[in-house]
Backbone as CSV, one residue per row, in Angstrom:
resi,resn,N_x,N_y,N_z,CA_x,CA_y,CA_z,C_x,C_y,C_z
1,UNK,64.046,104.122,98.809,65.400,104.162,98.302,65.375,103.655,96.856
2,UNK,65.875,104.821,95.799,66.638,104.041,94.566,66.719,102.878,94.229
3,UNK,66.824,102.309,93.106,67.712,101.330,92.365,69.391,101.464,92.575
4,UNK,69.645,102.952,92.236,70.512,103.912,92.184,71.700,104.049,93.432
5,UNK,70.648,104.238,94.117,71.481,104.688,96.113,71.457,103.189,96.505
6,UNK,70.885,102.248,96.375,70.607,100.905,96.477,71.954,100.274,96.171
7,UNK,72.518,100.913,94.975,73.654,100.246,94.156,75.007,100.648,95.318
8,UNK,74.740,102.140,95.291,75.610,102.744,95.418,76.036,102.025,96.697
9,UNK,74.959,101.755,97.944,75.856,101.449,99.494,75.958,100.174,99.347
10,UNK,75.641,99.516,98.488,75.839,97.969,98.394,77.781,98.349,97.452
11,UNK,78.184,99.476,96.975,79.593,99.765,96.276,80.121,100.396,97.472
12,UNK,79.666,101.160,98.443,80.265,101.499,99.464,80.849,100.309,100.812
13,UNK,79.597,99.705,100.767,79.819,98.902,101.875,81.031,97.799,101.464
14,UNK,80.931,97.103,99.838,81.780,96.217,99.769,82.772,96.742,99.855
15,UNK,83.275,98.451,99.348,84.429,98.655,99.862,84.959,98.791,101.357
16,UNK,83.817,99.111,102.128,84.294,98.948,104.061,85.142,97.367,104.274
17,UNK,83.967,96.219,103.800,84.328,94.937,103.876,85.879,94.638,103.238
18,UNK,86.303,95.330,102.268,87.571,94.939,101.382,88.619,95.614,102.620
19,UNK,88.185,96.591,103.106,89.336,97.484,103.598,89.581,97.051,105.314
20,UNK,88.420,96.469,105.692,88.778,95.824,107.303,89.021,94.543,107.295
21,UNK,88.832,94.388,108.436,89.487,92.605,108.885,88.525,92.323,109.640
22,UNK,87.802,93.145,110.580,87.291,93.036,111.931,85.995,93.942,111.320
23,UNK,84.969,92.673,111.572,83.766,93.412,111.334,82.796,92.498,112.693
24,UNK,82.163,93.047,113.434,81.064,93.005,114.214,79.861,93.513,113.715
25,UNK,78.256,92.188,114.094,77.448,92.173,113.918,76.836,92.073,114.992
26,UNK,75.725,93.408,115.383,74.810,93.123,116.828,73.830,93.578,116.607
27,UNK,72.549,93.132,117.318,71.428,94.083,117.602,71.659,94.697,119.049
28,UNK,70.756,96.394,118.320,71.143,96.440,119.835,69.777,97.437,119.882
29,UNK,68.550,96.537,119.195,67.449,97.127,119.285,66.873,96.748,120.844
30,UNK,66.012,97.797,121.129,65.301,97.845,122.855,65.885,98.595,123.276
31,UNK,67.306,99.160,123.108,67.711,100.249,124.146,66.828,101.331,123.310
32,UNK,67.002,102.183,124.788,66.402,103.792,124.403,67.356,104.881,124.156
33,UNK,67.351,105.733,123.666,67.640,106.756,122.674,68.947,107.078,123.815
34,UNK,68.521,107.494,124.622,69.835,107.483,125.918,71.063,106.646,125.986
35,UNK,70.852,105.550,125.966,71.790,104.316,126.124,72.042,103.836,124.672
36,UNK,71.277,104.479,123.769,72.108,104.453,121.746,73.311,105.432,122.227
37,UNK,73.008,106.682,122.511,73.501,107.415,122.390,75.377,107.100,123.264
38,UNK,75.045,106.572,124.438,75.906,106.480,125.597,76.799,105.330,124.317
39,UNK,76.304,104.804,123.671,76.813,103.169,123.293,77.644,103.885,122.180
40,UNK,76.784,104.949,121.136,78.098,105.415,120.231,79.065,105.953,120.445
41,UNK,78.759,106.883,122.031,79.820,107.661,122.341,80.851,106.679,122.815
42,UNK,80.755,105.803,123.659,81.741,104.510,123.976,82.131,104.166,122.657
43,UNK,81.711,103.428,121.741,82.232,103.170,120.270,83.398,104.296,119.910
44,UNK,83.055,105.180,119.691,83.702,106.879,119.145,84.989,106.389,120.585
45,UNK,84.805,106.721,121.486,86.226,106.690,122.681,87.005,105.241,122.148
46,UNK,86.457,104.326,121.965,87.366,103.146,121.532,87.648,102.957,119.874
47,UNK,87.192,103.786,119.261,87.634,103.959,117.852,87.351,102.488,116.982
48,UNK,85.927,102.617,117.546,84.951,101.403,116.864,83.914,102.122,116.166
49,UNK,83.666,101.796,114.923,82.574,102.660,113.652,81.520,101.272,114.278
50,UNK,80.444,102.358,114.307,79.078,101.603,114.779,78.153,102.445,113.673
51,UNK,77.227,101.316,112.629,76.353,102.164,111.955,75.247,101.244,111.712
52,UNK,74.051,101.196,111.757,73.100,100.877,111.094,73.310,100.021,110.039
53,UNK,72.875,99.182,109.547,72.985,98.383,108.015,71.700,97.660,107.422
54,UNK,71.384,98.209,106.477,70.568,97.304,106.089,70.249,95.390,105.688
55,UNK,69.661,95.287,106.677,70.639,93.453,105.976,70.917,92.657,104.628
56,UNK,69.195,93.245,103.237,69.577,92.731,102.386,70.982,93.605,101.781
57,UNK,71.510,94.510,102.002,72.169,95.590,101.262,73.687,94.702,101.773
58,UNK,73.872,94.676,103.299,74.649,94.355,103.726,75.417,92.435,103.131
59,UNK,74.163,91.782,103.023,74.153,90.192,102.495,74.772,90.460,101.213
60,UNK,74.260,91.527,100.063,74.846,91.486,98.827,76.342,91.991,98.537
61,UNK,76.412,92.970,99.601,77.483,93.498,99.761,78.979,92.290,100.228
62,UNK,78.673,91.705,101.244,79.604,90.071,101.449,79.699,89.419,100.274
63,UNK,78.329,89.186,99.521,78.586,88.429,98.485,79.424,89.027,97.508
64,UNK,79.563,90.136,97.305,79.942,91.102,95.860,81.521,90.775,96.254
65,UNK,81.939,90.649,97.981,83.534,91.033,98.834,84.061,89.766,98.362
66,UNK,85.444,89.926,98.047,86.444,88.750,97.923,87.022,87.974,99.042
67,UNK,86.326,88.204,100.383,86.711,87.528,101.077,85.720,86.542,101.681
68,UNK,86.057,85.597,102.586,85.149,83.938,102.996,84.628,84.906,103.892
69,UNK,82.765,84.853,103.969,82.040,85.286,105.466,82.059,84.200,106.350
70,UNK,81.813,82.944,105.362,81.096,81.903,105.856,79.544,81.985,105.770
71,UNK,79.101,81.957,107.018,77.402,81.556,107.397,77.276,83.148,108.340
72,UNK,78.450,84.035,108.266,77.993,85.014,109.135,76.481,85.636,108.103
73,UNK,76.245,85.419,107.018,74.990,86.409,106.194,74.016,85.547,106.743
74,UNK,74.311,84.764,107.126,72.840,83.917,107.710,72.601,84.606,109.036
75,UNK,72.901,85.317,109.749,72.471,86.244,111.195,71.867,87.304,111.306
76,UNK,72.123,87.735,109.599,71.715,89.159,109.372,69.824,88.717,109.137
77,UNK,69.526,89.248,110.279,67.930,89.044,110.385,67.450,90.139,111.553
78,UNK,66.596,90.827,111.517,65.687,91.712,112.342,66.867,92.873,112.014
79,UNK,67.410,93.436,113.314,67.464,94.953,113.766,69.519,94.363,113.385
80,UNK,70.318,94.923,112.738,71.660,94.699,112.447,72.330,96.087,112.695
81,UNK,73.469,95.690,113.581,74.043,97.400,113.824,75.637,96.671,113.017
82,UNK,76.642,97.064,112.476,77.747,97.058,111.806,78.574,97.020,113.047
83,UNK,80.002,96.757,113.665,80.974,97.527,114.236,82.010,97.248,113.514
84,UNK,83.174,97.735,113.241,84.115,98.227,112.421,85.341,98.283,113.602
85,UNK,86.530,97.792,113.460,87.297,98.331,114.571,89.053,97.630,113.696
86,UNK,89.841,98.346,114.350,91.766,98.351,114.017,91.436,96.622,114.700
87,UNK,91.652,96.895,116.251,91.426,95.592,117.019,90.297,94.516,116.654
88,UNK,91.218,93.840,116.610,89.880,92.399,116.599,89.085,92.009,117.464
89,UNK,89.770,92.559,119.098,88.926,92.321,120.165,88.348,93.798,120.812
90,UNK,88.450,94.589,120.087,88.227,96.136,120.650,86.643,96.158,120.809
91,UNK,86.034,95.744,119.715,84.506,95.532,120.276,83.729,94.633,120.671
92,UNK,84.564,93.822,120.856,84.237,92.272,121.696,84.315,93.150,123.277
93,UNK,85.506,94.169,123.325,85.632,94.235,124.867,84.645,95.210,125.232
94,UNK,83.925,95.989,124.371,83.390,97.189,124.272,81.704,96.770,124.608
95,UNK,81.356,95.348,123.726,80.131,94.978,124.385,80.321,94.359,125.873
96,UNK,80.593,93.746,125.709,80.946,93.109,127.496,81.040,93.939,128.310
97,UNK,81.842,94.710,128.320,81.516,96.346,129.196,80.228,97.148,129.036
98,UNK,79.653,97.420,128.151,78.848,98.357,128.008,77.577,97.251,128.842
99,UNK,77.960,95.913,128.323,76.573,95.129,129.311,76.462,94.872,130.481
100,UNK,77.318,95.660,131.370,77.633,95.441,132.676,76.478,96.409,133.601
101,UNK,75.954,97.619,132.018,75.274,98.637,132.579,73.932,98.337,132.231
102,UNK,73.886,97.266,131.121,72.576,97.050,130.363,71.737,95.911,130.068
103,UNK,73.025,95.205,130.525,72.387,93.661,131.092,72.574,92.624,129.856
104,UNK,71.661,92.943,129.165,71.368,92.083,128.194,71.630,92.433,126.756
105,UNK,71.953,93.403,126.808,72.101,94.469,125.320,73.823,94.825,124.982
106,UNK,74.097,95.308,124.116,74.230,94.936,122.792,74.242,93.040,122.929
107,UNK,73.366,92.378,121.817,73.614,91.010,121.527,74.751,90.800,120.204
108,UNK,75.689,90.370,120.505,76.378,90.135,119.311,75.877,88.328,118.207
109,UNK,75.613,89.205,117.053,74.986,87.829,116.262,76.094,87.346,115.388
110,UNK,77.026,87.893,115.044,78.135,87.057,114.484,79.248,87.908,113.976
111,UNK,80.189,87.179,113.811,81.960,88.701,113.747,82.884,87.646,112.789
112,UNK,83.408,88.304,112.252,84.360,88.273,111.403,86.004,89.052,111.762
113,UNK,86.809,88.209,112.349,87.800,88.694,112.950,88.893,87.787,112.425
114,UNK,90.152,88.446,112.587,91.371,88.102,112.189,90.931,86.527,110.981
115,UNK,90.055,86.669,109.820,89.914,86.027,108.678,89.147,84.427,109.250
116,UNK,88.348,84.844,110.723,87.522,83.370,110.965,86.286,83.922,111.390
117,UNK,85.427,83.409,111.344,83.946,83.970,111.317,83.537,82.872,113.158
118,UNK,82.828,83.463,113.453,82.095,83.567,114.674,80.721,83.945,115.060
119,UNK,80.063,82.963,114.946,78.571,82.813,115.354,77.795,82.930,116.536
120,UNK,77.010,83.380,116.680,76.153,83.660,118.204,76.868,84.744,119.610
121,UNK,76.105,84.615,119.966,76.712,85.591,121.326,77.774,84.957,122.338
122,UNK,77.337,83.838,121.992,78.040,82.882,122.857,79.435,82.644,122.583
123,UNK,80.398,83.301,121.706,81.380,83.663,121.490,81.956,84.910,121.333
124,UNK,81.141,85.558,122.496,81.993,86.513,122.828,83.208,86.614,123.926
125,UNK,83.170,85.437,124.837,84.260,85.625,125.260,85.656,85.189,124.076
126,UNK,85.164,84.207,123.239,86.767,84.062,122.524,87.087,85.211,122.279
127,UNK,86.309,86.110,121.335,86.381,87.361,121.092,87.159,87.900,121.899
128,UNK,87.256,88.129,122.944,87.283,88.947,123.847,88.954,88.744,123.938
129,UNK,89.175,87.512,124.274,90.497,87.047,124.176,91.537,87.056,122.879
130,UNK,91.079,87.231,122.359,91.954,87.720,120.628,93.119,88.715,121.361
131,UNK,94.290,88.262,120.802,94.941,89.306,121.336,95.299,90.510,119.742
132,UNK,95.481,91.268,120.106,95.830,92.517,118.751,96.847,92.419,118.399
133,UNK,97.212,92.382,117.527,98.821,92.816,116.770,99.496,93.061,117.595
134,UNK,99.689,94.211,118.427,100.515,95.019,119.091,100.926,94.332,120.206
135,UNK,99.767,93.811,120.665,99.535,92.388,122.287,100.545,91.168,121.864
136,UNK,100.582,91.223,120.713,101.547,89.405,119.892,102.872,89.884,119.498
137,UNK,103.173,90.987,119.112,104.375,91.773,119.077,105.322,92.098,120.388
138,UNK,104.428,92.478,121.008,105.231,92.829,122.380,105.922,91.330,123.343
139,UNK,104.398,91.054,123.305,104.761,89.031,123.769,106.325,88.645,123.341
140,UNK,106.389,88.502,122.094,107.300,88.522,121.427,108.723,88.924,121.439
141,UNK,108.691,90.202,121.637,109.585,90.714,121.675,109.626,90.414,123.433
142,UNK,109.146,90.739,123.864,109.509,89.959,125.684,109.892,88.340,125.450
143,UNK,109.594,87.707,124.917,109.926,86.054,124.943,111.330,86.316,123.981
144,UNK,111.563,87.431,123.187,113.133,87.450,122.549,114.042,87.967,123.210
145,UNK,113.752,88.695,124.549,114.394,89.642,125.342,115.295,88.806,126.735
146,UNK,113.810,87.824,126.283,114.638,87.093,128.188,115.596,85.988,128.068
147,UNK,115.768,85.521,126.692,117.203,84.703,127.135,118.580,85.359,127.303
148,UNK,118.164,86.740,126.480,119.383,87.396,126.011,119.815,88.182,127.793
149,UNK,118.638,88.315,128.494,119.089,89.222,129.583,119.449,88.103,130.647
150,UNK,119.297,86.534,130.580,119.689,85.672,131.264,121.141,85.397,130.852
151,UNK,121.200,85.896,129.577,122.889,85.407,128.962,123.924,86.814,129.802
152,UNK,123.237,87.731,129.454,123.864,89.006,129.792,124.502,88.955,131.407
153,UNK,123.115,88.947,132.174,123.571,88.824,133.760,124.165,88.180,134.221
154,UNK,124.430,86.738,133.602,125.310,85.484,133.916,126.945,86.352,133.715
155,UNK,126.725,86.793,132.420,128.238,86.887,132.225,128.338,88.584,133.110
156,UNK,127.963,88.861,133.522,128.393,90.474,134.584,128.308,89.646,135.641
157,UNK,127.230,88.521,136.137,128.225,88.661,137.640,129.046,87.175,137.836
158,UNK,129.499,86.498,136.338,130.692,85.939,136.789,131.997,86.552,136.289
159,UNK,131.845,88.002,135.903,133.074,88.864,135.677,133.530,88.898,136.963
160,UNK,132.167,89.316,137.594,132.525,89.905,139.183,132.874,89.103,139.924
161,UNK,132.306,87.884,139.918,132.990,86.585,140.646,134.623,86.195,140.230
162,UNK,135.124,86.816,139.058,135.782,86.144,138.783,137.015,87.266,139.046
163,UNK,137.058,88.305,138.934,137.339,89.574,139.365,137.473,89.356,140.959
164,UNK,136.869,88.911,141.794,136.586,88.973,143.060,138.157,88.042,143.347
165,UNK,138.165,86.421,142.617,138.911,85.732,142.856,140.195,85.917,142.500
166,UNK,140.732,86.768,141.411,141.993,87.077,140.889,142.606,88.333,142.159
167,UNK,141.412,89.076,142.277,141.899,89.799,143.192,142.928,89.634,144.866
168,UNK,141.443,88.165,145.085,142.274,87.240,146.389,143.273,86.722,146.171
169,UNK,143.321,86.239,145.114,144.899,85.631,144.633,146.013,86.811,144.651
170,UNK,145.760,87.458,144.034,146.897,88.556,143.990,147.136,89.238,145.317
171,UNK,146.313,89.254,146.290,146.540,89.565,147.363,147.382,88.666,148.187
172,UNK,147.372,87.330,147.615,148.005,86.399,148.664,149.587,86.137,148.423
């Protein structure tokens, strides 16, 4: 490779890094060509970018990005696959599943999610638990919904209660 093409994905990549939030780091060297294959097509169905990276390319590339990695460039060592995802936990949930078939594989070595960095494999369950935008929105809007439908029902059935009693009266 170039000086040239060298430059260039170290200008590409810092722009991936500028433009996501949610970046995943794994090896997911030892599988065979079968179970790469099964793993991108799962990636592709959950609308997670899985690519190859070179690590020094990838290290300069963080450094060049305006945002905090932390110590995630310190993981980038041996075999580094990228994941890319909308969700912060979309490929947190995507390895955990896929290792149900593979045991030990994909290893996640460190992630960068909703602007906090995350080290070792051993945080993949927090990962996992991140809830998405859409998951904290809805919450939300359900925790804004239920006093209003406790206010609502109160006052319909003490119309009716109260309706009930004018009625007995007027009857009497």
């Amino acid at each position: 490779m170039t000086r040239e093409e060298k430059s260039q994905v170290i200008e590409d990549l810092t722009t991936v890094l500028a433009e996501t939030n949610t970046l995943y780091l794994a090896d997911i060297s030892g599988l065979d060509a079968q179970t790469t294959s099964n793993l991108r097509r799962a990636c592709f169905k959950a609308n997670v970018q899985l690519s190859v990276v070179k690590n020094t390319l990838l290290a300069k590339a963080m450094e060049a990005s305006d945002k905090d990695f932390g110590d995630l460039p310190s993981v980038l060592k041996g075999n580094t696959s990228m994941m890319i995802a909308e969700a912060a936990n979309a490929p947190a949930k995507l390895i955990k599943e896929f290792r149900k078939k593979t045991k030990d594989r994909p290893i996640l070595k460190g992630a960068f999610a909703e602007e906090s960095v995350y080290i070792g494999d051993n945080q993949l369950d927090a990962l996992v638990d991140i809830k998405s935008r859409e998951e904290l929105i809805g919450e939300i809007i359900g925790l804004l919904q239920s006093p209003a439908k406790n206010v609502i029902s109160a006052l319909q059935s003490g119309g009716q209660t109260l309706s009930g009693i004018i009625k007995t009266l007027s009857e009497k």
